[in-house]
BADOLO-147400 format. One record per atom (N, C-alpha, C): x, y, z; residue in three letters. Coordinates in steps of 0.1 Angstrom, whole numbers, plus 5000, padded with zeros to 4 digits. Atoms other than C-alpha are relative to their C-alpha. Layout:
! residues N
XYZALA;...
! end
This chain:
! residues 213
499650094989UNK;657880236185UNK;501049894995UNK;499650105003UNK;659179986164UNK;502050025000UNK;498349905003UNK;662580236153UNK;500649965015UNK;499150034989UNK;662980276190UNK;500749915006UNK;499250105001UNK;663579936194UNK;500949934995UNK;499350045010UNK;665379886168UNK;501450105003UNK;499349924998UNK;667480156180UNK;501449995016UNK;498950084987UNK;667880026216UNK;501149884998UNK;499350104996UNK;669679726208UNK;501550024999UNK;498349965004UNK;672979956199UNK;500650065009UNK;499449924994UNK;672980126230UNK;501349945004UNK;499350074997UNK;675079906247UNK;501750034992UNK;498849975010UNK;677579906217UNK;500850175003UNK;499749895007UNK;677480256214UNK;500850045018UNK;499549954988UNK;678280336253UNK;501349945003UNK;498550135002UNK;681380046250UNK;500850094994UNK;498249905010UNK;683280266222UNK;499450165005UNK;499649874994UNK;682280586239UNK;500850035013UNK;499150064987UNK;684080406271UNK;501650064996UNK;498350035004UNK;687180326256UNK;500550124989UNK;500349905002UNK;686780646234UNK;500950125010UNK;499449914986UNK;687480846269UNK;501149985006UNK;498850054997UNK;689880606279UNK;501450014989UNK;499149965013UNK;691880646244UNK;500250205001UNK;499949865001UNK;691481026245UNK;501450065014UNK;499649994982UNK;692481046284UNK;501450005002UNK;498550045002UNK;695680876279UNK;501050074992UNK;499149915009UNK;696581046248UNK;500550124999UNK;500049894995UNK;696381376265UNK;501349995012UNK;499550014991UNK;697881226300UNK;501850004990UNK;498549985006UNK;700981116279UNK;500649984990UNK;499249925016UNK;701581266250UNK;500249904989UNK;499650145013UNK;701580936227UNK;498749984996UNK;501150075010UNK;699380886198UNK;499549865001UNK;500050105005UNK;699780516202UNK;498649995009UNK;501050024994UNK;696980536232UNK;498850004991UNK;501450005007UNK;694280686210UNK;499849944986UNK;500450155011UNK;694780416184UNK;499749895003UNK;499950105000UNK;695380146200UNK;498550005011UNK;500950054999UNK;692580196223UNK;498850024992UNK;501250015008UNK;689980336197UNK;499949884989UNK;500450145010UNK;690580026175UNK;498949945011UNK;500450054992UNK;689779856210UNK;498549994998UNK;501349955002UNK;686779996214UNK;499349994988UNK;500650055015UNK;685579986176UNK;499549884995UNK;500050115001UNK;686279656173UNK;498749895012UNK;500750054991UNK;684579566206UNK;498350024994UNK;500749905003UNK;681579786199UNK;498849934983UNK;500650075010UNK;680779606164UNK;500349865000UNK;500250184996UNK;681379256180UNK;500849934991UNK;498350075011UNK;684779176157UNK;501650065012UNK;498950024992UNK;687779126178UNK;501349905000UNK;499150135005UNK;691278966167UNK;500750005015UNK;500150024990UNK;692378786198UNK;501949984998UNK;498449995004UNK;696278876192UNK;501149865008UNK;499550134993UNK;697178536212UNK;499749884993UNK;500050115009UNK;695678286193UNK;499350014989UNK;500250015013UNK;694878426162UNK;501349964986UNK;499250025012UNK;696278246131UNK;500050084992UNK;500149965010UNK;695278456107UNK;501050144999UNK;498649894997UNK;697178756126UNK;501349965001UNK;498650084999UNK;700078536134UNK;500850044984UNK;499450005011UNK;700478486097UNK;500050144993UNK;500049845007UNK;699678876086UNK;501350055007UNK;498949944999UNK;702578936109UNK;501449984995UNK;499150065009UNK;704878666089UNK;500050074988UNK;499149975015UNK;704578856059UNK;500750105000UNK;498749925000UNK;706879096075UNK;501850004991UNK;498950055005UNK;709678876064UNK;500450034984UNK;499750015014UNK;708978866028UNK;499850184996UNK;499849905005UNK;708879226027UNK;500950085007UNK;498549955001UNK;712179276043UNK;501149954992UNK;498850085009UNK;713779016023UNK;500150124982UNK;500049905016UNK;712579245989UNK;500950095004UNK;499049874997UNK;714279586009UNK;501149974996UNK;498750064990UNK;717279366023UNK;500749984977UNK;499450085013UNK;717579195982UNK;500450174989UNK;499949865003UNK;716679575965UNK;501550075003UNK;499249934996UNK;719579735985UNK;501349945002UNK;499350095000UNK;721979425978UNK;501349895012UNK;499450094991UNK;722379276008UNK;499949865002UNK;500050114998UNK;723478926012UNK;499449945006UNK;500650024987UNK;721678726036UNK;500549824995UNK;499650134997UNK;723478356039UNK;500649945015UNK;499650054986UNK;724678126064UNK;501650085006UNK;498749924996UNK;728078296062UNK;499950165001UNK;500049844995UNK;726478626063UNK;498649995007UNK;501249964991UNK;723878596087UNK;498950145007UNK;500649874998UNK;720778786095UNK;499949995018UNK;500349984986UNK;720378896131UNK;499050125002UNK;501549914999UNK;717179036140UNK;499450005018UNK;500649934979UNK;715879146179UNK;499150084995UNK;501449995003UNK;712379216182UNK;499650015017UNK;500749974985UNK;710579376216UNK;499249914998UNK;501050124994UNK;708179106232UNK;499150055009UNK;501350004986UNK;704979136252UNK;499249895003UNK;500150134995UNK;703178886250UNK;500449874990UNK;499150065009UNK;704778746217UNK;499349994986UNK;500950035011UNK;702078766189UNK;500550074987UNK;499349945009UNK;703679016169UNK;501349944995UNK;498350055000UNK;707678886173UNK;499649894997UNK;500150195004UNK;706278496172UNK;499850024983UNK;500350065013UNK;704878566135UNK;501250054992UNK;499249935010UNK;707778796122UNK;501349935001UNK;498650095002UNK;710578536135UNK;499449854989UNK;500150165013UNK;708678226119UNK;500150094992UNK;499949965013UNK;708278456087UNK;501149994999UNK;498650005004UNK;711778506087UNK;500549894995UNK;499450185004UNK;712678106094UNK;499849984989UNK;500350035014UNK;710778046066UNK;500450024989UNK;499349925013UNK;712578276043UNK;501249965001UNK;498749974999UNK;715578266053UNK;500949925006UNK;499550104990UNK;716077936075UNK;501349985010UNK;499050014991UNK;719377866091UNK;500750154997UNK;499749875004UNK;720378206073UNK;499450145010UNK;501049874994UNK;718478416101UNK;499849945018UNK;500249964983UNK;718778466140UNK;499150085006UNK;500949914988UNK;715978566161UNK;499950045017UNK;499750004988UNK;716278696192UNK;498550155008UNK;500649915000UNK;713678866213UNK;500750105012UNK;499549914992UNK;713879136239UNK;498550015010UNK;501149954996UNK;711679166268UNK;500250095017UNK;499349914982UNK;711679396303UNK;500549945011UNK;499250104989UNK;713679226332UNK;498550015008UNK;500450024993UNK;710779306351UNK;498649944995UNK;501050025006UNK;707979106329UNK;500549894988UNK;499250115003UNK;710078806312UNK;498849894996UNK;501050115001UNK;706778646299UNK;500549874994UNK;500450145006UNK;707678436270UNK;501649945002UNK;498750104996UNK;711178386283UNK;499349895008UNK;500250084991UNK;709678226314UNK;499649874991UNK;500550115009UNK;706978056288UNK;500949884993UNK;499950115008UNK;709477896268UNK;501449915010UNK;498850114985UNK;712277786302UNK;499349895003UNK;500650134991UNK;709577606318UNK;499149904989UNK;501050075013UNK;707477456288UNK;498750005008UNK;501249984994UNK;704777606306UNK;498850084988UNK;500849895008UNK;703477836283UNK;499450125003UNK;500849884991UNK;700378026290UNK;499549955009UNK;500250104985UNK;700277806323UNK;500650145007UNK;499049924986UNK;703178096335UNK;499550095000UNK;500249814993UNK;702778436355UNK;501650055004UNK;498450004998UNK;705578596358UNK;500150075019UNK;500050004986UNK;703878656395UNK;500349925012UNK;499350104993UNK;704678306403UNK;501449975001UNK;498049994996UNK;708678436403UNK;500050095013UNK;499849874995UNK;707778686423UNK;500550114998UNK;500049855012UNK;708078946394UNK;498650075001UNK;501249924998UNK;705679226400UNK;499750044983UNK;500349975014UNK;705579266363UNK;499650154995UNK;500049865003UNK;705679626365UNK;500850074996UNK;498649975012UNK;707779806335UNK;499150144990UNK;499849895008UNK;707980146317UNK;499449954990UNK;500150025013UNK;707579966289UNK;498449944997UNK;501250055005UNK;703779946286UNK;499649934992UNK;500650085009UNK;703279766253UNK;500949885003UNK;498850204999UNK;705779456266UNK;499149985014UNK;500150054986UNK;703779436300UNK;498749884996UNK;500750114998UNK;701979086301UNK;500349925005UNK;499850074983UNK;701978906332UNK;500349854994UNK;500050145006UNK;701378536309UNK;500250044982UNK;499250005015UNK;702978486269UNK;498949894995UNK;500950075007UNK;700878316243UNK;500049864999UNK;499550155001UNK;700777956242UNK;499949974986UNK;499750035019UNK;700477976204UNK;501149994997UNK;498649935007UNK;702978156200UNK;501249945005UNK;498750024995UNK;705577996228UNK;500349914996UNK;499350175014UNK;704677636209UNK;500650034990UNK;499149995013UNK;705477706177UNK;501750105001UNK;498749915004UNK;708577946183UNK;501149965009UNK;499150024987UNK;710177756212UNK;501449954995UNK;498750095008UNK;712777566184UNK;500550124991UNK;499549905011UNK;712977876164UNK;501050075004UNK;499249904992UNK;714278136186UNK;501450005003UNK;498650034994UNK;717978196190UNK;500150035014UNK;499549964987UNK;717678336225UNK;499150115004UNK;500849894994UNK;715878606247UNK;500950055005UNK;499149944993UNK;717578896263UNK;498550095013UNK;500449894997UNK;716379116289UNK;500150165006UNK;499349935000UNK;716479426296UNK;499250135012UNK;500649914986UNK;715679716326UNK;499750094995UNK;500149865007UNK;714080016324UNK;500450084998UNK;498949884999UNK;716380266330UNK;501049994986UNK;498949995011UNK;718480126303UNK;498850024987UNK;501249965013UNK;715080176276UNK;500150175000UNK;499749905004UNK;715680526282UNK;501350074992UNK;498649975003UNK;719080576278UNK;500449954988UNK;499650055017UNK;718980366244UNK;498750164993UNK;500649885009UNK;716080646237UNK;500350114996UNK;499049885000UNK;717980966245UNK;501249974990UNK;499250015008UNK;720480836226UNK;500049954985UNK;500650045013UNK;718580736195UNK;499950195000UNK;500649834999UNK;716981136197UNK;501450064997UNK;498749895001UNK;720281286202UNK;501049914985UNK;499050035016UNK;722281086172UNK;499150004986UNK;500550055013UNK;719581006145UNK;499150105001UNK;501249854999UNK;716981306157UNK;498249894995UNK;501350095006UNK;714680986153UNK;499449995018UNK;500850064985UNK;711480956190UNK;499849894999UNK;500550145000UNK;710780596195UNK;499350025017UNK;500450034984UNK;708580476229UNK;501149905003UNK;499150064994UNK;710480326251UNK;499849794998UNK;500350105004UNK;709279996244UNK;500749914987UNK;499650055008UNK;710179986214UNK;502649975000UNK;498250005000UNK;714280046224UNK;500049905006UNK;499750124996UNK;713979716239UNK;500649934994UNK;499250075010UNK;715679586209UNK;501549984999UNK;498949994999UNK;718679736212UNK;501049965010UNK;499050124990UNK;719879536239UNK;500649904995UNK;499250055009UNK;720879306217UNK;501650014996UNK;499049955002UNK;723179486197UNK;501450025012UNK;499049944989UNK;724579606229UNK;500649925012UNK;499650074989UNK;725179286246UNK;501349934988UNK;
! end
């Protein structure tokens, strides 16, 4: 009797990551992208054993994403490229809700200070931490109070409100936001596939607006 008990107290757990399990499978099948059955079986795992990094106001991820910087500065130094004020770095980075792009532009500043432009990119119809950092609202904004239905191709950029961690600290950093429509996230994809024979999600071609403005 005692086992059984000892047994019950994981159902719970155990039916959570067989949840999101189904939900990770489901999607990965519906459309054809691996990123489903990772991103939600971490989900679920994570949930499931009661550890959860809260990609909004975790420091500790913030700063794991800063050490992006220092290990493009090694590539960038390796393959002898300059990186000063007179040769500046320019760097565009897709946005959702900004946890990822907020720690990899500070890592850069840091590195590389006035030597390094960040610029993010986020879907015209989902402008979180633009909005966040226009109004000095933060994560006060919705991008439903524009009357942006916040609905975008670009699944991993879609978040209705932007981090308030992340819009304080990056609001002096940032060179600028672009945005950009869906229709044109394909058309940078097709044309990644057709010249480089390289797939990206559409999400991630959000970058290339940049370049192309």
């Amino acid at each position: 009797m005692k086992n059984d008990s000892r047994l019950r107290k994981y159902v719970p757990s155990l039916l959570l990551l067989l949840l999101f399990e189904a939900v990770a499978v489901t999607l990965w099948l519906m459309k054809d992208n691996l990123f489903y059955l990772l991103n939600f079986s971490y989900i679920g795992g994570c949930l499931a054993l009661g550890y959860f990094v809260d990609d909004e106001k975790s420091v500790n991820l913030f700063l794991g994403y800063a050490v992006a910087a220092s290990r493009l500065k090694k590539q960038l130094d390796e393959q002898g490229v300059v990186v000063d004020e007179q040769h500046p770095l320019i760097v565009y980075i897709p946005t959702g809700v900004g946890g990822a792009p907020g720690g990899v532009a500070y890592g850069l500043k840091r590195v590389y200070k006035n030597a390094v432009h960040c610029f993010f990119a986020e879907p015209t119809l989902c402008p979180s931490v633009l909005l966040g950092f226009a109004t000095n609202l933060y994560e006060a904004v919705n991008v439903h109070d524009f009357g942006i239905d916040g609905l975008t191709e670009a699944d991993g950029l879609a978040c209705a409100s932007p981090s308030g961690f992340v819009t304080r600290i990056d609001s002096n950093l940032i060179s600028g936001d672009f945005t950009i429509e869906d229709a044109k996230l394909y058309d940078f994809m097709r044309l990644l596939h057709k010249t480089e024979d390289v797939l990206i999600e559409p999400s991630s071609c959000a970058a290339f607006i940049g370049p192309a403005k």
